[in-house]
N, C-alpha and C positions, 0 to 999 in steps of 0.2 A: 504493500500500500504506500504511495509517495505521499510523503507528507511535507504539501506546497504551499500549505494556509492558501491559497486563491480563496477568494470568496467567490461564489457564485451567487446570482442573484435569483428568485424565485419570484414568477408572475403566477398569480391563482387567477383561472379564469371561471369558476364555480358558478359565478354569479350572470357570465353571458356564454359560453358557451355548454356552460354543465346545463345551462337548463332547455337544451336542444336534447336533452336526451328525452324517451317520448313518454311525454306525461307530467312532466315538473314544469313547473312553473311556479315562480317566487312572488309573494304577493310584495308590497311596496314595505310593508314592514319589516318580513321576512329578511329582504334584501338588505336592508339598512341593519338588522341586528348581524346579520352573518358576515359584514364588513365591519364594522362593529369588531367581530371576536376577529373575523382576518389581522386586522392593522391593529385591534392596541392587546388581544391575550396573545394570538399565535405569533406577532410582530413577521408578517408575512412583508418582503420588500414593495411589492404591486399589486394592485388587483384589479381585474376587468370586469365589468358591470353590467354591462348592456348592450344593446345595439341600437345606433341612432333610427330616429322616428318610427320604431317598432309599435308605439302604444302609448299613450297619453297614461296608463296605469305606471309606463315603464318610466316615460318622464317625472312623473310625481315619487316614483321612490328613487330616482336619480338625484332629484332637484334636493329632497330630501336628507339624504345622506352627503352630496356636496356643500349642502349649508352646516353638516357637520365636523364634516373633514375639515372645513376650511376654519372653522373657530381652533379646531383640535391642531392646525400646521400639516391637516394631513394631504387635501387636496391632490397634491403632485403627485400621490401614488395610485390614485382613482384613475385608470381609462376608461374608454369607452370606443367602440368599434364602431367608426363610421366609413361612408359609401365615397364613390369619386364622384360626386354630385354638386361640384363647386360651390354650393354656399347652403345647400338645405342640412346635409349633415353636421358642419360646423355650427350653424344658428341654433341647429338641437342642441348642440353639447353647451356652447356659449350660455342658451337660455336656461339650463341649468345648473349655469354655478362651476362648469367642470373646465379642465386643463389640458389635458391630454386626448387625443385623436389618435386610433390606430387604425389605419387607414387601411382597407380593404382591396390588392389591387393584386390584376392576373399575373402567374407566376409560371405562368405554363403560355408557349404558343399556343395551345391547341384552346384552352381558355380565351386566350386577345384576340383569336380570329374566327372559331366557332361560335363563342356564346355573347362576346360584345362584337362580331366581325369588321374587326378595327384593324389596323397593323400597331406593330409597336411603336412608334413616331406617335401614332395620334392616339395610343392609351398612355403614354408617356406625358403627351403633355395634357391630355386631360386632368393627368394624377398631379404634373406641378401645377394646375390654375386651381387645384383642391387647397395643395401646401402654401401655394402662398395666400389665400383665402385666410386660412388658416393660421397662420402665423401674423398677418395683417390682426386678427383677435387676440392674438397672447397664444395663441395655444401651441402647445409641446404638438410633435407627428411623431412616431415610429409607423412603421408600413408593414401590413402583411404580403408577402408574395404567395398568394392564396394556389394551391396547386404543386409548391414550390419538388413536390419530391419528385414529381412525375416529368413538370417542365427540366427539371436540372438532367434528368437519363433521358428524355426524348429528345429537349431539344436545347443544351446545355449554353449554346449562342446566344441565343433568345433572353435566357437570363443572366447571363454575362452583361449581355448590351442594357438591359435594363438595368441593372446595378451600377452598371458606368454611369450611364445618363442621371440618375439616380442620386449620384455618390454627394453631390454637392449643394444640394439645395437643402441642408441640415436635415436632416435626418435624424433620430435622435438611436434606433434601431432597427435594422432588418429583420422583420420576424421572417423564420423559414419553417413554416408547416409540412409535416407528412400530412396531408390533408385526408386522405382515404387508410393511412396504417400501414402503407406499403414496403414501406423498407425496412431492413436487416440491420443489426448492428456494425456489420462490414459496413455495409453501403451507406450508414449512415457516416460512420466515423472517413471515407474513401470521400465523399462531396463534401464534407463540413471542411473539412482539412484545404481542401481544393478551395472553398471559396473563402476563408479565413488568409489564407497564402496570397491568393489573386488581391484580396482587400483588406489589407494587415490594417486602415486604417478607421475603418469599421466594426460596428458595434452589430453582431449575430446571435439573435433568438433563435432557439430553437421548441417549433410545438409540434408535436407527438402524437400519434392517436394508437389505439391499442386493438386494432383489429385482427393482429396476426398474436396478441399479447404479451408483443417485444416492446411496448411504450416507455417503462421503466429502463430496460437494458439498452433501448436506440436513447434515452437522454442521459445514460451513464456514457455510452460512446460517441454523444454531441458534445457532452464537455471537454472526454479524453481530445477531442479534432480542437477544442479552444474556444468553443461558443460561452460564453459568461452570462446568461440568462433561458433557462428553463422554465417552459409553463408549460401547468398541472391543474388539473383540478382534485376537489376531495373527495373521496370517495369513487372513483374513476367516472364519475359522473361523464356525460358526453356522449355525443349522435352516437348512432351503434353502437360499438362495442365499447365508447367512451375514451376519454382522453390518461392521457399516464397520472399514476397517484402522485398526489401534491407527497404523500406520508412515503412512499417509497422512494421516491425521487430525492427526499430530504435526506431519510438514512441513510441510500446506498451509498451518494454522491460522498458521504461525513464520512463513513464505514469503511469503505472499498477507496474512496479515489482521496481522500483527505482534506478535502475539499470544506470550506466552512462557508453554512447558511445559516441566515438569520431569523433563525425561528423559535421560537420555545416550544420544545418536545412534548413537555409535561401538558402542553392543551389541546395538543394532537386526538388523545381521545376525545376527550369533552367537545369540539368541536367536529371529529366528526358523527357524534352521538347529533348535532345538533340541524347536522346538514341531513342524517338521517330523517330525523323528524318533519324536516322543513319539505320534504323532498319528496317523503315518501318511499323513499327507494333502501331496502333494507340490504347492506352488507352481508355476505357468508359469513358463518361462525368462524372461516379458517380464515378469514382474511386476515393480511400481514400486517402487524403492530396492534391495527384496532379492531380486530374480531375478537368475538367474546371468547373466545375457545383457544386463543394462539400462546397463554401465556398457561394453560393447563397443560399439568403432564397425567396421559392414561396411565402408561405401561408402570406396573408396578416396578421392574426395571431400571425408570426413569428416577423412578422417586428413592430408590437405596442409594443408585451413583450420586445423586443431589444430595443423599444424607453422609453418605459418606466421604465426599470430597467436591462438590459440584462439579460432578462426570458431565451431568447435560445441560450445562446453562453457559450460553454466551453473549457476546458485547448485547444482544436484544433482550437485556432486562426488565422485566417492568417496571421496576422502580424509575428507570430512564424518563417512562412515557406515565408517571403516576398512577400506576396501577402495580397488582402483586400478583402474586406466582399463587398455582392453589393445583388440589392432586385429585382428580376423581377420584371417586367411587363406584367400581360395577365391577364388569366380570375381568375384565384385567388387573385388577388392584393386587395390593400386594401388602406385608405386614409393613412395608415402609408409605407405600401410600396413606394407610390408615392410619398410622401413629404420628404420619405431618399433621391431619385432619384435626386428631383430638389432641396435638398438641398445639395445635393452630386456637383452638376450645376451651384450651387449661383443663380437658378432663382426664382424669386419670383411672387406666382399669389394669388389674392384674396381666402377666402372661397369657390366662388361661380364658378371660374373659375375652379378651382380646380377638383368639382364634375363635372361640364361639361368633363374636361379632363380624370376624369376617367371612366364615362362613355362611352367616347368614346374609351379608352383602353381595355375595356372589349368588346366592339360588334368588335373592331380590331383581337383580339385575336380570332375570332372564322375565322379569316380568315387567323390568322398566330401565331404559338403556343406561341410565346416566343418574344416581343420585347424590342430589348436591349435599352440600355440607348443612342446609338448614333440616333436609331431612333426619342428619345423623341423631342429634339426642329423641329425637320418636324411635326412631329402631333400636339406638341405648337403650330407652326407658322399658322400653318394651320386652329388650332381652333379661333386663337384669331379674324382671319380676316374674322369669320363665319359671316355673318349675320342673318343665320337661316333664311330665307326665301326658302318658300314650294312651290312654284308654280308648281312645275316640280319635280317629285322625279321618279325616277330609278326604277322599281321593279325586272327586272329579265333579264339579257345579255349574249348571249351565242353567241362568236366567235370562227371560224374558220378559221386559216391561212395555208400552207401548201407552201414548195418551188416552184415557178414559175406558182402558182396558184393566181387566183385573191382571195380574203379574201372576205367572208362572215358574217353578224351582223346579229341576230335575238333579238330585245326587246319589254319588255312590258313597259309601260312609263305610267305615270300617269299625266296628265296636268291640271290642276284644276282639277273638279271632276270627270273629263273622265279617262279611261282606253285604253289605245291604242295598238295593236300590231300589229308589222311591221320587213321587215328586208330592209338587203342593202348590197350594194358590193360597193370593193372598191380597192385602193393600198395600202393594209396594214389593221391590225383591225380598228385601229383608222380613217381611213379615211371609211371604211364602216360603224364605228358609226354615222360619221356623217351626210351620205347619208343615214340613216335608220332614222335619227332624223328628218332631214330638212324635209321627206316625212310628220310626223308627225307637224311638227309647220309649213309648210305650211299652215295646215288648220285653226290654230292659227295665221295668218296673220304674221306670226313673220320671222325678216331680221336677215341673220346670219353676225356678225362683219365679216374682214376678219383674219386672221392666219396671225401674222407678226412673230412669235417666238415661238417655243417649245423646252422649256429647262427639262432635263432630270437630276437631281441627286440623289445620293448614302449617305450616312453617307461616312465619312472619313473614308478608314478600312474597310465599308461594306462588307458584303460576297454576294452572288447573292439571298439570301434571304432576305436580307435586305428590308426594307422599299424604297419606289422611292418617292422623291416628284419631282410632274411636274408641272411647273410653265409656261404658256402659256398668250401669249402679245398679244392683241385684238387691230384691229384697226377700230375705228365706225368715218368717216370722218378724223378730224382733231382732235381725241381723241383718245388716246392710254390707253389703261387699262390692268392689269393683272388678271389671276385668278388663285389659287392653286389648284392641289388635290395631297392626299397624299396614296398609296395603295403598298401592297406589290407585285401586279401587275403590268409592267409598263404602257400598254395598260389601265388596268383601272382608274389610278394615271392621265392619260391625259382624260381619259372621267372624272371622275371626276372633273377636272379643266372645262370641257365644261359645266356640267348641272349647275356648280357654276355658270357662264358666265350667260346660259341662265335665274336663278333664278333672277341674279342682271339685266341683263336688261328688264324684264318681271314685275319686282317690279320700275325700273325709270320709263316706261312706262304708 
């Protein structure tokens, strides 16, 4: 890894071209808080906003957030993506408040002559009667060369001359988009190097799109070629397949190339928790830094080398990005997964309870993939007060409930060394358990207590997958009792709690 201190600079275009991805749309508010966490938590160098005369909705949360920047000093880092339209796009940005103009112009022959059928002469000086418009107002220009990946291998003249012509009329930066995703990290770092060499005196963006899913690795090999400004959006937000991560592009570039951006890490999540929300567009669990799931270790495996020496944790800490490290629980676990969990708890169980509990985390886990740590003290609580008494075991329960339908139980039940199968109906599953039971332990002479209480809860936070422990309050005379079960069914979580019942008084008896 060289380590060169370059700073590189980072543009988030989240806010105009993230929300081309299909279905987002930022309301005026939206916009202005997620510029807002851009420039003053993540301290992102630039950000792009909008696009000129898109929406009167789009200029009011434009107008908006420039009347904020500008009290805040922040202004200059607000762009906005306008058209070659000599004065109507500048008058939008002008009329609200803004600075900077990133001028939208063909990058490609086959663009200048197909879709504006223009030569380059006369898109050329189209683009300077825009800039000097533009700068007649105050306003900063950088230029996109829209197309720029395709025009550079088709027709590499084409954009040569247009950067000549180009070069002198200030220019603040060349942006150079992969516009469709199409190039390789070769090919990226093979043109970037070519046009940095040709125009050493030139300022080169480079923007990214992730359709082949090289957007991270083609902006790791724009900087290697010497380009000094990457844009990203968060969350790969962007048309198709979207544009390169703001979040990956910041670590690798730190990581891998030594490079220093100016960002704060630690609100990388919280921000993109926030672009989630705004967006609608929900992140994979594995996603890198900020998926929910990237900082958990399954393999029980994972979690002895961490206890033992941190065998599996590298420079991608959580602590980096304000978050922590945590060890499932399910059928990969391990006696070192489990003793992070409850030492993570402060609880404390012997050797022996220990392998009890994780035994019973694995025959759990076949019944629900993943439980979190809020489940653990209900299947605690629940073991400790086992008495493991057999008398009655469960073998096979199949109910059906249905709206305004009575509820039907089918099981097979084991009662000492008998095998039994029966069903029942009832008000509800649970209550047709128990008429399919009683049919059975009638013949076993056996009195059922009566039903004083069934309590139902959740982990604090639970989601509705969560774990249920049912805690149900027996009354046999002048004797009140309780019994648990703990299931990620709620229906079973209370039968549960009743063959508990019936083992404990089948064993007083």
């Amino acid at each position: 890894m060289t380590q060169d201190n370059v700073t590189v600079q980072l543009m988030d275009t989240t806010l105009r071209d993230g929300e081309q991805t299909q279905a987002v749309s930022f309301s005026p508010a939206e916009k202005v808080s997620l510029a807002k966490a851009l420039l003053q938590k993540l301290k992102i160098d630039r950000i792009e906003v909008a696009s000129a005369r898109v929406s009167e909705g789009e200029k009011e949360g434009v107008t908006k957030l420039n009347t904020w920047a500008t009290k805040e000093g922040l202004v200059d880092r607000i762009e906005v993506l306008g058209f070659v339209d000599h004065t109507l796009s500048v008058d939008w940005i002008t009329d609200t408040g803004g600075k900077v103009l990133n001028l939208l112009a063909k990058g490609s022959l086959k663009h200048c002559t197909e879709q504006l059928r223009k030569s380059l002469d006369e898109h050329v000086n189209d683009v300077k009667q825009t800039i000097e418009y533009a700068k007649q107002q105050g306003l900063k220009v950088n230029i996109y060369l829209e197309d720029w990946s395709n025009g550079y291998q088709d027709s590499p003249d084409y954009v040569y001359d247009m950067v000549t012509k180009l070069s002198d009329v200030g220019i603040a930066h060349f942006m150079l988009p992969d516009t469709l995703g199409v190039m390789s990290p070769d090919e990226v770092f093979d043109s970037l190097s070519d046009m940095v060499s040709r125009f050493p005196n030139l300022k080169f963006d480079f923007h990214p799109h992730n359709d082949y899913g090289l957007a991270t690795a083609n902006a790791m090999y724009a900087v290697k070629a010497g380009v000094s400004s990457i844009h990203c959006t968060m969350n790969c937000l962007g048309e198709r397949a979207g544009n390169a991560s703001l979040t990956e592009v910041a670590v690798v570039l730190k990581d891998k190339l030594g490079k220093k951006v100016n960002i704060d890490e630690s609100e990388i999540h919280n921000l993109s928790k926030l672009v989630e929300n705004f967006s609608g567009k929900r992140i994979a669990d594995n996603t890198p830094i900020v998926g929910a799931d990237v900082f958990t270790q399954t393999s029980g495996i994972h979690a002895d080398g961490d206890k033992k020496g941190g065998l599996y944790i590298s420079a991608l800490t959580p602590e980096r990005f304000a978050r922590s490290r945590s060890y499932a629980l399910g059928k990969m676990s391990g006696k070192a997964s489990l003793a992070k969990n409850l030492e993570a708890m402060d609880i404390e169980l012997d050797p022996e309870q220990q392998k009890k509990l994780l035994k019973r985390i694995v025959r759990l886990a076949d019944q629900k993939a993943t439980i979190t740590a809020d489940d653990l003290p209900f299947i605690i609580a629940d073991l400790l007060e086992r008495n493991d008494y057999n008398y009655v075991e469960l073998l096979n329960c199949s109910i059906n409930s249905g709206l305004d339908l009575e509820s039907t139980v089918s099981i097979r039940v084991r009662v000492n060394d008998e095998i039994y199968k029966t069903s029942g109906s009832g008000n509800g599953g649970f209550d047709a358990f128990i008429s399919a039971m009683k049919k059975v332990l009638d013949k076993n002479e056996f009195v059922f207590p009566e039903l004083v209480d069934f309590e139902l809860r959740i982990p604090p936070g639970g989601q509705t997958s969560a774990f249920t422990e049912c805690i149900v309050t027996w009354e046999d005379g002048d004797d009140h009792f309780t019994t648990r079960g703990v299931n990620a069914n709620q229906v079973l979580a209370g039968i549960g709690a009743t063959i508990r019942m019936i083992n404990l008084r089948m064993h007083n008896k």
